[in-house]
N, C-alpha and C positions, 0 to 999 in steps of 0.2 A: 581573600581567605587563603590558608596557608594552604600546600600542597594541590591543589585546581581552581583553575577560574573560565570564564567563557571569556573569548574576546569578542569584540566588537563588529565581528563580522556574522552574528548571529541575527535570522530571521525569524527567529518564533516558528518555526516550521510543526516544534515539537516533537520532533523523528525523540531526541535524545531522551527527553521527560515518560517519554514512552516504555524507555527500555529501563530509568533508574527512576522513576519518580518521587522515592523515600530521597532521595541526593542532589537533584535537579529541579529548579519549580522557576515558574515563571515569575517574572516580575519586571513590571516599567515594560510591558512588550517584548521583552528578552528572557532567554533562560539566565538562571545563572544558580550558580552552584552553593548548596543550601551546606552541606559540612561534606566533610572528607568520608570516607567507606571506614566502616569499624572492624569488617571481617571480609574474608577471601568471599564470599557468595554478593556481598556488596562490591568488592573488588572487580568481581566478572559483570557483574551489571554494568557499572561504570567506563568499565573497557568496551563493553557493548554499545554503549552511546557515544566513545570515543570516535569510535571505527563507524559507526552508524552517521555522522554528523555531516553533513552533505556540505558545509562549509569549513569544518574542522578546526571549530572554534572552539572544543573542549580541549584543554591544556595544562601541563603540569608546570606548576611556578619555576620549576629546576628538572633541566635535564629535557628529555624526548621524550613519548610515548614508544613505550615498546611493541614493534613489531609482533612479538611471539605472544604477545594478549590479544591480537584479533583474532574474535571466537565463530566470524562468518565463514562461510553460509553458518547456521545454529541454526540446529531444530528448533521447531513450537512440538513437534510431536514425532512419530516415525513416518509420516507422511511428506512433513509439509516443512521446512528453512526456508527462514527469512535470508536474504541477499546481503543484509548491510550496505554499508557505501552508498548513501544514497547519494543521488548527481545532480549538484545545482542547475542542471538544462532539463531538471523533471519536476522545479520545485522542490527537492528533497525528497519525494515520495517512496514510499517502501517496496522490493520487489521481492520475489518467493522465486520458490524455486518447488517443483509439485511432483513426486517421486510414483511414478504407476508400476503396477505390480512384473510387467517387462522388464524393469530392469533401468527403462530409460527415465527422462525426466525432461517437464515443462517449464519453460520462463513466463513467469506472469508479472508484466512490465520488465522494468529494468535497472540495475544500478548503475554509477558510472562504469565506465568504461575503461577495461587495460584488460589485454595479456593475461598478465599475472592472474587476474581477478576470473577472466572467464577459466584459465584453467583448473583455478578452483572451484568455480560451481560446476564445469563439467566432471570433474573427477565424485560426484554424486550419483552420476547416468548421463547415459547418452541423451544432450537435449534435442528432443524431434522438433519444439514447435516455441515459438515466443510469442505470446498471446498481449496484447496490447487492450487493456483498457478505455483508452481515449488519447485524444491528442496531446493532452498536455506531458504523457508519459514514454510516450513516441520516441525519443531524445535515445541513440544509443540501438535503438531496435536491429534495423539492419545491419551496425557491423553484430552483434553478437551473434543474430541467426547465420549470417554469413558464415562466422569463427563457428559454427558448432556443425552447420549444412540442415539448419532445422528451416522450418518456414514461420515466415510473419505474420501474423492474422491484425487485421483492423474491421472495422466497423464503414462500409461506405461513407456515412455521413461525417467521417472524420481523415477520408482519404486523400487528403491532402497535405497530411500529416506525416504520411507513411506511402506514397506513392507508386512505391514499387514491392510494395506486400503483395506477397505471394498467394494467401486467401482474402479474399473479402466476402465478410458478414453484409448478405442486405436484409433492408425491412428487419419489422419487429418479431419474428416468430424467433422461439429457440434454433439454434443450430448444432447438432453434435459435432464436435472436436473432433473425438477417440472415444472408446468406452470408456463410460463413464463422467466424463465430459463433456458439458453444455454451457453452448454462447446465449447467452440471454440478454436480447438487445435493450437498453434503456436510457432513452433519450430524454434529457433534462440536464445534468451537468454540462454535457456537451452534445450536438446534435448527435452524435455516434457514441455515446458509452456505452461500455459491455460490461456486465458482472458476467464473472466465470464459475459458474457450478461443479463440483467435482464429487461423484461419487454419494453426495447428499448428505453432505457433512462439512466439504466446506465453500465457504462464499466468497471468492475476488469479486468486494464490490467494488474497485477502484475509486472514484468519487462518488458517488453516486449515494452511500451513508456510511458511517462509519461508528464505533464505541463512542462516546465523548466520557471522560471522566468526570466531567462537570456534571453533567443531568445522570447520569450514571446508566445509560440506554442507550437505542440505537438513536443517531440523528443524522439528518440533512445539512450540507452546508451551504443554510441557504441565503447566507449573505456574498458566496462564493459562487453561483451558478452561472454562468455563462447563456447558458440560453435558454431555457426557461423551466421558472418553477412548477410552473403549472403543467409542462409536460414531463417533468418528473412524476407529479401526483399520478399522475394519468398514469406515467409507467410503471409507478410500486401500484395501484392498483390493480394492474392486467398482470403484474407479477407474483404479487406478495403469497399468494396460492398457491402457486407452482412451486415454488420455494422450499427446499426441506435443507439443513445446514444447522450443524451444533457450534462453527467456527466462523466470522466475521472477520474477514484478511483485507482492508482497505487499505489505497494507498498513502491518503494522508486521516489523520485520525489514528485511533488506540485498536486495538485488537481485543478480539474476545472469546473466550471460548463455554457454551454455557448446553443444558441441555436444547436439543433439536424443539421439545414441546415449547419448552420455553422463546426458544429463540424465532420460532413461528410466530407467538402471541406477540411479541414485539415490533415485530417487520410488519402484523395486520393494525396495530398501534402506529406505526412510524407512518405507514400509508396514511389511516385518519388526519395524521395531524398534521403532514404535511398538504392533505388537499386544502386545508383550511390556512396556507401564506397562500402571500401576494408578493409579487415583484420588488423588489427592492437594490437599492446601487450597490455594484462591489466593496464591500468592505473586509478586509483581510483580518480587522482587529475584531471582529464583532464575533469571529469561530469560537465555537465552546468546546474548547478541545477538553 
């Protein structure tokens, strides 16, 4: 197609369909690029999956992608920016950036890694702490808490991931961060995932579930679970109650922003139905993003 195409170095990550999905749509296991932007509001989407694209396979047939259209960090709200750049050593996954009423600000996971890039999310607040979901998001952790003087947080059961974090989360009870911040341990994607609770509005469930725009709900990725499904169920169950959040910030899957009541009845919905799989092999193609 004239004016973008995806090349060939594209994983279905989905990061990009995310941010433009009227412009981007999947196909053959690949994105690829549905028409060109018709207007400037399409044009900043587009530049947003640009810059989002952890293998930076979105592309203009002629010429560069301009520098001065990466729209990261970019709010979702007054709260809460997405990181962009997501880093093929995280899988692509999305990281945030969590603004507290001090002044300062949190890392929840990580995007790649430069200089340049943490000056720009530090120029939002001073970051105190960089909260780590699970292992597979680890990638990147230590140098940025290092570059900002914040500390690391992991989840024991994933500490060897992140070895030299400076807090670790054990066992399943909540843990407070800072006010208004809670680690809430959930073991099923990885023996150590944490969803991050904030203020009760919003959710860093890291893997653990996420929007799919297919079933149009919250779901599990449960042809992706590492270690087991069944103690996932077990964890949305001892969770899904404690839980109050009108926002869904996962790091791979869609985001969502929907009323608290609502987004309750969903999460006690995603428990049910996830107690009801069973084990099944990794399959990467089988996600309902």
């Amino acid at each position: 197609m004239d004016g973008w195409y995806v090349d060939d170095r594209c994983t279905n990550c989905d990061v990009a369909r995310q941010f433009a999905p009227e412009l981007i749509v999947e196909s053959r296991g690949k994105s690829r690029v549905l028409r060109p932007p018709r207007d400037e509001e399409e044009t900043r989407r587009l530049h947003a999956a640009v810059f989002a694209c952890p293998t930076r396979s979105i592309r203009p047939t002629t010429g560069r992608t301009d520098p001065g259209r990466d729209p990261f960090p970019m709010p979702l709200d007054d709260t809460v920016l997405i990181c962009g750049h997501n880093s093929p050593h995280t899988a692509g996954a999305n990281a945030y950036l969590l603004l507290r009423p001090s002044g300062t600000a949190m890392m929840i996971d990580t995007p790649r890694w430069s200089r340049a890039l943490a000056a720009r999310y530090e120029a939002s607040g001073r970051v105190t702490d960089v909260l780590l979901t699970h292992r597979d998001h680890a990638a990147h952790g230590r140098r940025y808490a290092d570059h900002f003087g914040a500390r690391l947080w992991i989840h024991e059961g994933d500490l060897d991931a992140a070895p030299d974090a400076d807090r670790v989360i054990r066992g399943i009870e909540p843990v407070e961060i800072d006010a208004g911040v809670t680690a809430h341990p959930l073991p099923g994607h990885t023996r150590g995932s944490v969803l991050y609770l904030a203020d009760d509005r919003y959710c860093f469930s890291g893997d653990s579930f996420y929007w799919s725009r297919t079933t149009a709900d919250l779901a599990v990725a449960e042809s992706v679970t590492w270690y087991s499904i069944e103690e996932l169920a077990t964890s949305l169950a001892r969770t899904a109650d404690r839980l109050r959040f009108a926002w869904v910030l996962p790091g791979h899957g869609d985001r969502r922003h929907l009323p608290a009541d609502e987004m309750s009845h969903r999460l006690r919905a995603l428990s049910e139905r996830t107690r009801l799989l069973r084990p099944q092999p990794i399959d990467f193609t089988a996600l309902r993003w």
